[in-house]
C-alpha positions as CSV (number, residue, x, y, z in Angstrom):
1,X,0.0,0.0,0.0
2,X,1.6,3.7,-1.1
3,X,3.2,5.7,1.7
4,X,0.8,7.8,3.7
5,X,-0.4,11.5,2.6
6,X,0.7,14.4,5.6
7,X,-2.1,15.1,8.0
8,X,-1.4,19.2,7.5
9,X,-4.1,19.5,4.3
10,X,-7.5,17.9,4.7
11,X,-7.5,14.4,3.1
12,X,-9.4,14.5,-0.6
13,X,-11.1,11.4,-1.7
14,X,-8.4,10.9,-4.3
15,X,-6.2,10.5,-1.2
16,X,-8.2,7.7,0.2
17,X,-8.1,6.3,-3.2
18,X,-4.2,6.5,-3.4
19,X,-3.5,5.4,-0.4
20,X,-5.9,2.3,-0.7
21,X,-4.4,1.3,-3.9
22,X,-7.6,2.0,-5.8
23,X,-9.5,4.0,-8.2
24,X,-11.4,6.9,-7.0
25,X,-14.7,5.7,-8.5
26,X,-13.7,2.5,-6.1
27,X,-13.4,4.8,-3.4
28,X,-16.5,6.2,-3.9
29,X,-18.9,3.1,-4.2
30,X,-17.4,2.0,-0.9
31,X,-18.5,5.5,0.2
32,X,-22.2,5.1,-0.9
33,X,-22.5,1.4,0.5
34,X,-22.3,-0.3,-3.1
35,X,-22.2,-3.9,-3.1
36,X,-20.1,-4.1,-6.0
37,X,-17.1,-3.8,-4.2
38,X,-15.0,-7.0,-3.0
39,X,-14.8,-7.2,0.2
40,X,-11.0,-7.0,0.8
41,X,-11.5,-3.6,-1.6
42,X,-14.3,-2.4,0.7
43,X,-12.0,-2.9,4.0
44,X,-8.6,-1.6,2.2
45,X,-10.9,1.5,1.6
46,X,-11.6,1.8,5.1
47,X,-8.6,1.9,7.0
48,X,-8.0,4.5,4.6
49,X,-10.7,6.7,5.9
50,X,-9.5,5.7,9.2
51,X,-6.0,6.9,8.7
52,X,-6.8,9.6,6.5
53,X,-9.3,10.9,9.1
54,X,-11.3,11.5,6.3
55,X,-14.8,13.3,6.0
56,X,-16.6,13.9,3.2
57,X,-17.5,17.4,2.1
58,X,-21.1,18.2,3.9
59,X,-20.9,21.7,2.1
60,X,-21.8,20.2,-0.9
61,X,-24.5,17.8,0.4
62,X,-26.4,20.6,2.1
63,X,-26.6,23.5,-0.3
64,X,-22.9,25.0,0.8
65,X,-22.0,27.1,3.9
66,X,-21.1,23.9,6.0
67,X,-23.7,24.6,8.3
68,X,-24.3,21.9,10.8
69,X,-27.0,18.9,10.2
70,X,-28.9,20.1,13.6
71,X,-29.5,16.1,14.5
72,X,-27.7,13.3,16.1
73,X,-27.8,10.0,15.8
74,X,-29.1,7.4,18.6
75,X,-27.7,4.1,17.8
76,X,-28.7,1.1,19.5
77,X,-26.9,-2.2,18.5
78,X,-29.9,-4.3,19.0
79,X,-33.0,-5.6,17.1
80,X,-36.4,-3.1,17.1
81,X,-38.3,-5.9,19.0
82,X,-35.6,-5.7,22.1
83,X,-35.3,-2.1,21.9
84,X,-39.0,-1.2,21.9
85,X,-39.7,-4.3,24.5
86,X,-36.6,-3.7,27.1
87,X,-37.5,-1.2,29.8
88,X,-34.2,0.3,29.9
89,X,-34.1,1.5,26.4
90,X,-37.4,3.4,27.0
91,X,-35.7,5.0,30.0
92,X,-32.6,6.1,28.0
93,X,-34.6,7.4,25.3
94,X,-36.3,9.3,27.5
95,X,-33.0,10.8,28.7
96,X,-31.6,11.8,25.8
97,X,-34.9,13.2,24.3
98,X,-35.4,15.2,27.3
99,X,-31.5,17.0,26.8
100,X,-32.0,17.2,23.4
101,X,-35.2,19.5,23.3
102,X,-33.4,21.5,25.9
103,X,-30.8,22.1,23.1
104,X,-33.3,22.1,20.1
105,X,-31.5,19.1,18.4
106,X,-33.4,16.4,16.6
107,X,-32.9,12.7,17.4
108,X,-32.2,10.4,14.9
109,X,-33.2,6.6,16.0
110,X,-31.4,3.6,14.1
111,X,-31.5,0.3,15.2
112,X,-28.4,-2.0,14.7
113,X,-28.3,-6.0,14.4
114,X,-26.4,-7.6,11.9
115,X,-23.5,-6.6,10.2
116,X,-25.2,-5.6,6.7
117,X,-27.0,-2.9,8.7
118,X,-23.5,-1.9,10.3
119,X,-22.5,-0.7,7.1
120,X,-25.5,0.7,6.0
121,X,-25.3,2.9,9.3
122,X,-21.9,3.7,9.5
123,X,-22.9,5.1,5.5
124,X,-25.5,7.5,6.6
125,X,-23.8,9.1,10.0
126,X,-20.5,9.4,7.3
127,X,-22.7,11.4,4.9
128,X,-23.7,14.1,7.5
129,X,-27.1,13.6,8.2
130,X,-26.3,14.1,11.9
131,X,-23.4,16.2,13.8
132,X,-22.7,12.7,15.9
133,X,-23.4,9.4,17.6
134,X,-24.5,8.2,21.2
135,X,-23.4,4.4,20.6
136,X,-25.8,2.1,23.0
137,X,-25.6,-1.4,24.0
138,X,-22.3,-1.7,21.2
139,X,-21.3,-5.9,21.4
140,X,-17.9,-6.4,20.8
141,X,-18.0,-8.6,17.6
142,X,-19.9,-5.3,15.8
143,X,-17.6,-4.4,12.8
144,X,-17.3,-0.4,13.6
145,X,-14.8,1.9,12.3
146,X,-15.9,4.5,14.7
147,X,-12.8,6.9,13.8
148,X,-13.9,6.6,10.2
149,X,-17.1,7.9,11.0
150,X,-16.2,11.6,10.7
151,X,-18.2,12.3,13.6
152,X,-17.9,12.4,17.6
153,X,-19.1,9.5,19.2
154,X,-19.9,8.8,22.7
155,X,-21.1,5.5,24.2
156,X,-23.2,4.6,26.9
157,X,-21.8,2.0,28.7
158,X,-18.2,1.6,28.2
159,X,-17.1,-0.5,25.4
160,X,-15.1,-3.6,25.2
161,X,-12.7,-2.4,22.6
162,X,-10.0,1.0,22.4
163,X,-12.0,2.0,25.8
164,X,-8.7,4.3,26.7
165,X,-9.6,6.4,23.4
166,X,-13.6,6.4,23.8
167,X,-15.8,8.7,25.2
168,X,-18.7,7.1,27.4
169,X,-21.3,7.3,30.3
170,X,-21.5,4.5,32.3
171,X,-22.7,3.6,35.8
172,X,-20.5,1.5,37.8
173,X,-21.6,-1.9,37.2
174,X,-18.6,-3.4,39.7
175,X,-19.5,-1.9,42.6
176,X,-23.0,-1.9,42.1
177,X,-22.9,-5.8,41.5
178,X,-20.7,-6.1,44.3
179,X,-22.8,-4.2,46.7
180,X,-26.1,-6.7,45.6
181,X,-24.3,-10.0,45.7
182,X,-22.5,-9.3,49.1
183,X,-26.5,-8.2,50.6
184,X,-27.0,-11.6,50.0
185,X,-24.5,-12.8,51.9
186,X,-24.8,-10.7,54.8
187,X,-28.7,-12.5,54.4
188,X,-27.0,-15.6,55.3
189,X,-27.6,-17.0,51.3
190,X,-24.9,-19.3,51.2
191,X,-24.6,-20.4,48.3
192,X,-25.4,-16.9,45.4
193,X,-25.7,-17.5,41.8
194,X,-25.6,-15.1,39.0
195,X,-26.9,-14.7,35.4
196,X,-24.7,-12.8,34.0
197,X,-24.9,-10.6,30.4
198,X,-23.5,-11.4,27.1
199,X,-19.6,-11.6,27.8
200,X,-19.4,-9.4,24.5
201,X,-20.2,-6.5,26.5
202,X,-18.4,-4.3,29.0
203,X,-21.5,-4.3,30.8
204,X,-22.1,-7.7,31.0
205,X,-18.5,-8.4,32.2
206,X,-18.1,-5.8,34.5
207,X,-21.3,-6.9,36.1
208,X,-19.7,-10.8,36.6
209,X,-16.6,-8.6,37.6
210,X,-18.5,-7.3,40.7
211,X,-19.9,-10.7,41.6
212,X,-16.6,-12.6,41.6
213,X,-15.7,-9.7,44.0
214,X,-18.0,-9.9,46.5
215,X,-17.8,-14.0,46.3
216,X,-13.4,-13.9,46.3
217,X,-13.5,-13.6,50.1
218,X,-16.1,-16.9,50.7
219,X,-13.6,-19.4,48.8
220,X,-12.5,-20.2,45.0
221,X,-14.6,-19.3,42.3
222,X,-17.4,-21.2,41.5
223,X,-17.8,-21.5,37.9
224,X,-20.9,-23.9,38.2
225,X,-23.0,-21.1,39.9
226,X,-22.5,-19.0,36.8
227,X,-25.2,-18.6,33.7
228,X,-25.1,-16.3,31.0
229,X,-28.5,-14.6,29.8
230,X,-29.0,-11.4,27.1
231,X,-30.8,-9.4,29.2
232,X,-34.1,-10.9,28.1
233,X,-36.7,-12.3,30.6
234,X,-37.2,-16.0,28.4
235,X,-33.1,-15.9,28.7
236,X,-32.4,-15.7,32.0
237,X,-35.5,-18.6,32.7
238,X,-33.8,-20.9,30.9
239,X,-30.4,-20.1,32.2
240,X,-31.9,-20.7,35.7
241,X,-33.6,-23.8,34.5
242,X,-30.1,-25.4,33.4
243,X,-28.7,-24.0,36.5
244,X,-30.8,-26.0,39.4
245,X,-30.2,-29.3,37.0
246,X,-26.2,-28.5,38.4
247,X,-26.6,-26.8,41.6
248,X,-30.3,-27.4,43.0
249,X,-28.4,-26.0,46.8
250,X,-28.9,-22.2,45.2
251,X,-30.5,-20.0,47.8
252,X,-29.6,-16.8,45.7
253,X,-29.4,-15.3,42.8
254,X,-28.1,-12.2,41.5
255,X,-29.7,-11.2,38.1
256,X,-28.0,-8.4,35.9
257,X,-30.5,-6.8,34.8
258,X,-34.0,-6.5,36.0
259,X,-35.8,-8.1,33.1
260,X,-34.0,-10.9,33.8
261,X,-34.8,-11.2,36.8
262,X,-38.3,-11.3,35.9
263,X,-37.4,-14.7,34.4
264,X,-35.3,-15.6,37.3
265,X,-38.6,-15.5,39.0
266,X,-41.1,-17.3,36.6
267,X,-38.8,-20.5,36.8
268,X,-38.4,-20.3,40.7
269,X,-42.2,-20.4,40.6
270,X,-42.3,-23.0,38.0
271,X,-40.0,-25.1,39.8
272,X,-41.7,-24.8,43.1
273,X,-39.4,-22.5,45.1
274,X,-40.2,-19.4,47.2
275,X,-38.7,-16.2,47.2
276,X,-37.2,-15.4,49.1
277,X,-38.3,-17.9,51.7
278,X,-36.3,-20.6,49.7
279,X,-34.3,-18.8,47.1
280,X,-33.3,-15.0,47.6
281,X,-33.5,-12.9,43.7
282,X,-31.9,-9.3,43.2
283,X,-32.0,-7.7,39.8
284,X,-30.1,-4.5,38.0
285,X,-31.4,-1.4,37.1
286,X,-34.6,-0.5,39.3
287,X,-37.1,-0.2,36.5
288,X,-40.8,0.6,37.1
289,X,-41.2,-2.8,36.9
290,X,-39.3,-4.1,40.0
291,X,-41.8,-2.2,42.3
292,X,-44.8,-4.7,40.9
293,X,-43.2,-8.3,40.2
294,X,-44.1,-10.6,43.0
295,X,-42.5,-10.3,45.4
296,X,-41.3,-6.3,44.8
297,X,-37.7,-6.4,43.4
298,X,-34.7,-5.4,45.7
299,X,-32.5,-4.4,43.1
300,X,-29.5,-2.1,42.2
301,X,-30.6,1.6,41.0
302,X,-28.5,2.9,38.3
303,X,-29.8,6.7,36.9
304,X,-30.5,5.6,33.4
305,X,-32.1,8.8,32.4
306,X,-29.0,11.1,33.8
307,X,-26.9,8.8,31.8
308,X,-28.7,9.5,29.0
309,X,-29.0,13.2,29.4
310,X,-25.0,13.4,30.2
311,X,-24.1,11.4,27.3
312,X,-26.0,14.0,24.9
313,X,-24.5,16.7,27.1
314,X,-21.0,15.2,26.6
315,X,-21.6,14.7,22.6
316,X,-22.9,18.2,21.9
317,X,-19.7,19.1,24.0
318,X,-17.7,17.4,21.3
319,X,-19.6,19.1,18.7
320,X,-18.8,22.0,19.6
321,X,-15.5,22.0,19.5
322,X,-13.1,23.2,16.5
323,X,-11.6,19.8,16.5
324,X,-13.5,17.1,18.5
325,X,-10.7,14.2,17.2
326,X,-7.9,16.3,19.2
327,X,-9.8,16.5,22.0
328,X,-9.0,13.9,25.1
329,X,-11.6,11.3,25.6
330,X,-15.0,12.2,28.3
331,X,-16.2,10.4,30.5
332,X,-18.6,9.9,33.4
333,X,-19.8,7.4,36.3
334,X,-22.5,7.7,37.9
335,X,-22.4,6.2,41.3
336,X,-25.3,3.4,41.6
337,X,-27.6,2.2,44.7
338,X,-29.0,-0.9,46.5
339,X,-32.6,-0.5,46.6
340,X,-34.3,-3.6,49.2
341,X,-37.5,-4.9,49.1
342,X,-39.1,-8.0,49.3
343,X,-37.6,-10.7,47.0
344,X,-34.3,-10.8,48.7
């Protein structure tokens, strides 16, 4: 591949071309999603972009001046069903809807599965429909050139991969984990299972991360008290269904999120168990929901709305500045809380 262009003038599409080793018609069917492009072509062309930092020219797409789109984009890397269906979105949404009528910025909603719509996403923030990205529930596997973008991005929830170069909102999952599994212990539960997230996600293993903690001081690791769910209700029922077969001594368990917990529930009642006479269940998140399962969900409060506000707050920040790429990386925590009630 040819030698670099300097990083002094702003990088032409010609330059993506040369430095790809390509034509710039090539360059620009990669550009505008075409599928006649091979796909070694189509990823030569993109580190490109990356490198070049480049961003096409939203002058000419918008009638000239430059003037700014007056949008950003909300992008959650999940399918419509679990995005409409899943509490927590509805409560992020309402977040970042609520900071960005304060700001008179329109929101842009895409919903991101598979890697086909990847691309087609990744085309339309490039063009400069929007000024930039919040990035929600990102799985690590998700092919994302986020540098190539030409656009700020901030996540919410800190991703698994170049975390010391993103910008992101998160709550802290460790100690908020932590804090749940060790009220069970103080209890007396004796022996705590978890159903943990997707590994894929920093969520998901920072959550596990906080369990194992609380646990380290009881003995070795148990890795037969350990089920994996995707935050869905029907996953974490079965998770709990193939975890009695193993370990039918369970007198806790420790659900990441509150919708699963929700299925943590339906098979203790299926199996014949009480909570939390018999079996002890916290969740993660303190929906609206936790306050009417039965019994009433003690759970772990994290603010998703003020995460959702800051992470618009901290994008428009971005925006704002003359070069958002130089800028270092922001980032918040918020701190998270133990909420007790019946179930455990």
């Amino acid at each position: 591949m040819p030698a670099a262009h300097p990083p002094a003038a702003r990088a032409r599409l010609e330059d993506v071309a040369l430095l790809a080793g390509v034509s710039p018609a090539t360059a620009s069917r990669v550009l505008t999603g075409s599928a006649q492009v091979k796909p070694e072509t189509r990823r030569q062309v993109e580190r490109a972009i990356s490198e070049l930092g480049y961003v096409r020219n939203r002058a000419a797409r918008t009638g000239g001046g430059g003037r700014k789109a007056g949008s950003i984009a909300l992008v959650v890397f999940e399918d419509s069903l679990r995005m409409f269906t899943d509490p927590f979105f509805a409560r992020l949404m309402h977040g970042v809807g609520g900071a960005l009528a304060v700001a008179d910025v329109q929101l842009v909603l895409l919903s991101v599965r598979s890697a086909a719509e990847c691309r087609r996403s990744a085309r339309f923030l490039r063009e400069g429909h929007v000024d930039g990205a919040v990035f929600v529930s990102l799985h690590g596997q998700m092919p994302v050139d986020v540098r190539g973008l030409g656009v700020p991005v901030v996540y919410v929830g800190r991703p698994v991969r170049d975390a010391e170069a993103a910008s992101y909102v998160d709550a802290d999952n460790i100690g908020g984990a932590e804090a749940a599994v060790r009220h069970a212990l103080s209890a007396g539960r004796r022996t705590v299972a978890t159903i943990a997230g997707p590994p894929d996600m920093a969520v998901g293993l920072d959550r596990l991360r906080g369990y194992r903690k609380a646990l380290a001081e009881t003995g070795p690791h148990r890795a037969d008290l350990v089920a994996y769910g995707d935050f869905s209700a029907a996953s974490a029922e079965h998770a709990v269904y193939r975890l009695l077969d193993r370990r039918p001594d369970v007198d806790a368990v420790f659900a990441t999120s509150d919708l699963m917990a929700t299925g943590v529930l339906r098979a203790l009642r299926r199996t014949g168990r009480r909570v939390p006479g018999d079996v002890a269940v916290i969740g993660f998140d303190d929906a609206p929901l936790a306050r009417h399962t039965s019994p009433p969900l003690t759970t772990v409060r994290q603010p998703v709305e003020e995460i959702g506000a800051r992470a618009v707050d901290e994008l428009l920040g971005l925006i704002g500045e003359e070069r958002p790429a130089a800028q270092p990386p922001r980032r918040a925590v918020f701190a998270t809380q133990l909420i007790v009630r019946a179930s455990g």
